[in-house]
C-alpha positions in Angstrom: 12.5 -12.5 -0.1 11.7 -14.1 3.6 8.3 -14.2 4.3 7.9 -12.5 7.8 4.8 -12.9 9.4 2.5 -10.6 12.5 2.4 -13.5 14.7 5.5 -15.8 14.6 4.1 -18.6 16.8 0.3 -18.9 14.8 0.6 -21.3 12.2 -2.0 -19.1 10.1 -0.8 -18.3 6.7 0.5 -15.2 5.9 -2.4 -13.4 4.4 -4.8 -14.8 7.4 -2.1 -13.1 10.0 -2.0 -9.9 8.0 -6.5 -10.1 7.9 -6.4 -10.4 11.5 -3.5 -7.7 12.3 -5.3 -5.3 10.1 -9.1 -6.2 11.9 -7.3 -5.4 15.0 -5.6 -1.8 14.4 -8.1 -0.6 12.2 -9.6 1.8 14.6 -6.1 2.7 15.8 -4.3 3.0 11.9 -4.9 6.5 11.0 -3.7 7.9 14.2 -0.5 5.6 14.3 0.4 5.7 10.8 0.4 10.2 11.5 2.9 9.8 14.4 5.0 6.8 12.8 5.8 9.1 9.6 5.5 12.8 11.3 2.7 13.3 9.1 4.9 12.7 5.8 2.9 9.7 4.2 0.4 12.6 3.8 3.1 14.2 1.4 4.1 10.9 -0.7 0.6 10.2 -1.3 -0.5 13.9 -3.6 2.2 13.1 -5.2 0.8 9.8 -6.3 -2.7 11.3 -6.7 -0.5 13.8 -9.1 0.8 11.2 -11.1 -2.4 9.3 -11.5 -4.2 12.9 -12.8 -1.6 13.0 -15.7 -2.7 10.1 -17.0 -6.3 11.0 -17.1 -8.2 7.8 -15.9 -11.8 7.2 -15.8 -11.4 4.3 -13.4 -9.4 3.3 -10.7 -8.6 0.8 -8.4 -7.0 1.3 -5.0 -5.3 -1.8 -3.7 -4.6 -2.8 0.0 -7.0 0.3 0.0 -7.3 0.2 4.3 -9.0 3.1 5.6 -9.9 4.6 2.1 -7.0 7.5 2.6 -5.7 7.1 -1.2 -8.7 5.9 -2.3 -10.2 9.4 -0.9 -7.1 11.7 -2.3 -7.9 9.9 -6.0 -11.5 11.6 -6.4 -9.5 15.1 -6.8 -8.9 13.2 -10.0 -11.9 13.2 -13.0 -12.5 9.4 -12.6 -15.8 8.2 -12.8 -15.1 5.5 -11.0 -12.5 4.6 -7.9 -12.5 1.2 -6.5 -11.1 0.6 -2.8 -9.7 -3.2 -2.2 -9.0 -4.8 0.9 -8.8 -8.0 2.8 -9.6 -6.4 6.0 -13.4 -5.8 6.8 -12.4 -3.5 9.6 -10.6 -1.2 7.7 -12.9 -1.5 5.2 -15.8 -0.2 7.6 -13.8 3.4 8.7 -12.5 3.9 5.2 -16.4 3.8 4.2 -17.0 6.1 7.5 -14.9 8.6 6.1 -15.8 8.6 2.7 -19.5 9.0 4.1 -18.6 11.8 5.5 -16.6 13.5 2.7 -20.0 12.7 0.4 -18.1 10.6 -2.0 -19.9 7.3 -2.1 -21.2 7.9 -5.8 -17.4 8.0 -6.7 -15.7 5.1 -4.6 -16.7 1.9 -3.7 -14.7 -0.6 -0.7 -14.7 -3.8 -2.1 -13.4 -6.8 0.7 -11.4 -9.2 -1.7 -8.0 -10.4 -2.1 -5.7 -8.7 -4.1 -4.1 -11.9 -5.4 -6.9 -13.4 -6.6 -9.7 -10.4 -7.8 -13.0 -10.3 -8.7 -12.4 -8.1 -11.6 -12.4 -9.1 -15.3 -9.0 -8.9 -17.3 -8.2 -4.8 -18.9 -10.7 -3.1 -16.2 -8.9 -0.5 -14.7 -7.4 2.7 -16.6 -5.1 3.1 -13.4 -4.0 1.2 -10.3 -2.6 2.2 -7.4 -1.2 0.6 -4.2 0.1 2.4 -1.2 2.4 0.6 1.8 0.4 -2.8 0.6 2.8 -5.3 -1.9 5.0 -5.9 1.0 1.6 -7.4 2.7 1.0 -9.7 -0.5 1.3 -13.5 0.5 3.7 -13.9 -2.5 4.7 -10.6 -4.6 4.6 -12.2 -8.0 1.2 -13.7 -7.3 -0.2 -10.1 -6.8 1.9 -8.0 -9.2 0.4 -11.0 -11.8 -3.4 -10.1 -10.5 -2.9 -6.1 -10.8 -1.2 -6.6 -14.7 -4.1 -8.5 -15.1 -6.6 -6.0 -14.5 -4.9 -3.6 -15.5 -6.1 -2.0 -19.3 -3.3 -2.0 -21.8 -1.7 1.6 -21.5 -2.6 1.6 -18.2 -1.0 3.2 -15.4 0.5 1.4 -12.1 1.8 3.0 -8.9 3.2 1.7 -6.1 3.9 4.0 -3.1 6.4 1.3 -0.8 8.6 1.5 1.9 12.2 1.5 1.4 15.6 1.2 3.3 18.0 5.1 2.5 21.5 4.1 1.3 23.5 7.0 2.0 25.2 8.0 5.5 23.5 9.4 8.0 20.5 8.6 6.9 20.6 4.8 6.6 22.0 4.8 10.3 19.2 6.4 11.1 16.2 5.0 9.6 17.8 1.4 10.8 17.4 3.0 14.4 13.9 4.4 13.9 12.3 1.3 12.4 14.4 -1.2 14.5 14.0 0.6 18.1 11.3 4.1 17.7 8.6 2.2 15.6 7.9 -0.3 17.7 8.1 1.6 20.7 5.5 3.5 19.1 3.2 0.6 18.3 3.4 -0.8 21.8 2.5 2.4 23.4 -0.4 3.1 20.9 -1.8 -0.4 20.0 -3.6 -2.8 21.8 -1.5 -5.8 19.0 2.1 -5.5 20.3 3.2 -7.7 17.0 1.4 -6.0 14.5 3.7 -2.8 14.5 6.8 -4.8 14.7 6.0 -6.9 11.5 5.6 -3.6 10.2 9.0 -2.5 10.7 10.1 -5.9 10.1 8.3 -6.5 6.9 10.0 -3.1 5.3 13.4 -4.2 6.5 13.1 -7.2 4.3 11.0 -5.9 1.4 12.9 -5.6 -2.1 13.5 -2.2 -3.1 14.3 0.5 -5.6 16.1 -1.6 -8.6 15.1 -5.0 -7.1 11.4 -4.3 -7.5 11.6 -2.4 -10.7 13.7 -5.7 -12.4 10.6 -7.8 -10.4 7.8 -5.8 -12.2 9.7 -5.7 -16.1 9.8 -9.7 -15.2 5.9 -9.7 -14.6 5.7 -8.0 -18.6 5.3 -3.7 -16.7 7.3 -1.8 -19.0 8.4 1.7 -18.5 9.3 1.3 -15.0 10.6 4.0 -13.3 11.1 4.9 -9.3 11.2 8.1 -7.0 12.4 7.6 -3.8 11.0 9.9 -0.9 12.3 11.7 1.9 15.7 10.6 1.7 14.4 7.0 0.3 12.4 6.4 2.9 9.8 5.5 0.8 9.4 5.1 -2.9 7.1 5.7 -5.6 7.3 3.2 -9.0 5.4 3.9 -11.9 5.0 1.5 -14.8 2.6 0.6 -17.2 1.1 -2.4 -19.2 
């Protein structure tokens, strides 16, 4: 998989680049990321929160948590306990804003950390999610490695990720979108000009469908499945340890 970066001429690594990208959108994310998918990432992520019920967890952990969106849609769930993980201290601040406001800091917690390196102990968490985050990890085995860590045995893992469609006239057009609209979008509505091109860029490169599911049964996730979304673009994968 190439490693594409925000900022092609900083010689930051990868997970510094995506810190400071995220520090710098943070207060402009939410808004963006409602225009970017026509409101449809709203959508894909009940339908995580729906698989996560069925398994009936008591704690959770939210990777590449950002502003807390997920993070917030899991407390429809009976968990005692939902952990929100990020690099980013900026989103970290208006996902703990919003959860504030909803009254739900008993329930969730924003932890700043690394997702490929935690400060959790091994077996923790009874489910793990992570929505439009592994493509962000500085290397995909690394943090796939961390979350089966911390994940309990029987546990359940869900990625909601970006994907390319495969079937005409939908690939055509999603190629378009991301290659031309997105960052359009980003340049209009952003003050960082990269950040919303590695976005678009970072997708177009990201293993998908198969590809990932063979990547997670080769970490030890068994009973991998995936869903794509709105003509595949997006996917859901659910495994467990």
């Amino acid at each position: 998989m190439s490693k594409v970066k925000p900022y092609k001429h900083s010689d930051l690594s990868k997970k510094e680049q995506v810190t400071k990208m995220f520090d710098t959108i943070s207060g402009d994310y939410d808004g963006l990321n409602r225009v970017i998918s026509f409101g449809i990432d709203i959508k894909w992520r009940k339908k995580v929160v729906k698989i996560v019920k069925e398994a009936n967890p008591d704690t959770i952990l939210d990777i590449a948590t950002g502003t807390g969106d997920l993070a917030i849609n899991l407390a429809e769930t009976d968990a005692s306990k939902i952990i929100g993980l990020d690099i980013s201290s900026g989103m970290l601040e208006i996902g703990k804003q919003k959860i504030k406001k909803k009254d739900l800091d008993s329930k969730i917690d924003m932890v700043l950390g690394d997702s490929e390196n935690m400060p959790f102990e091994d077996s923790t968490f009874d489910a793990i999610t992570v929505a439009f985050g592994v493509r962000n990890f500085e290397t995909l085995e690394n943090g796939l490695k961390e979350i089966y860590r911390v994940l309990k045995p029987n546990g359940t893992f869900i990625i909601l990720e970006t994907s390319i469609p495969t079937k005409t006239p939908y690939k055509q057009g999603y190629k378009f979108y991301s290659k031309h609209i997105l960052p359009l979008i980003g340049k209009a509505f952003s003050k960082d000009r990269s950040a919303y091109k590695y976005l678009s860029e970072s997708a177009s490169v990201f293993p998908y469908g198969e590809t990932l599911n063979n990547i997670l049964r080769n970490i030890g996730f068994i009973n991998v499945e995936d869903f794509p979304q709105t003509f595949g673009v997006a996917t859901i994968y659910k495994s467990s340890k």
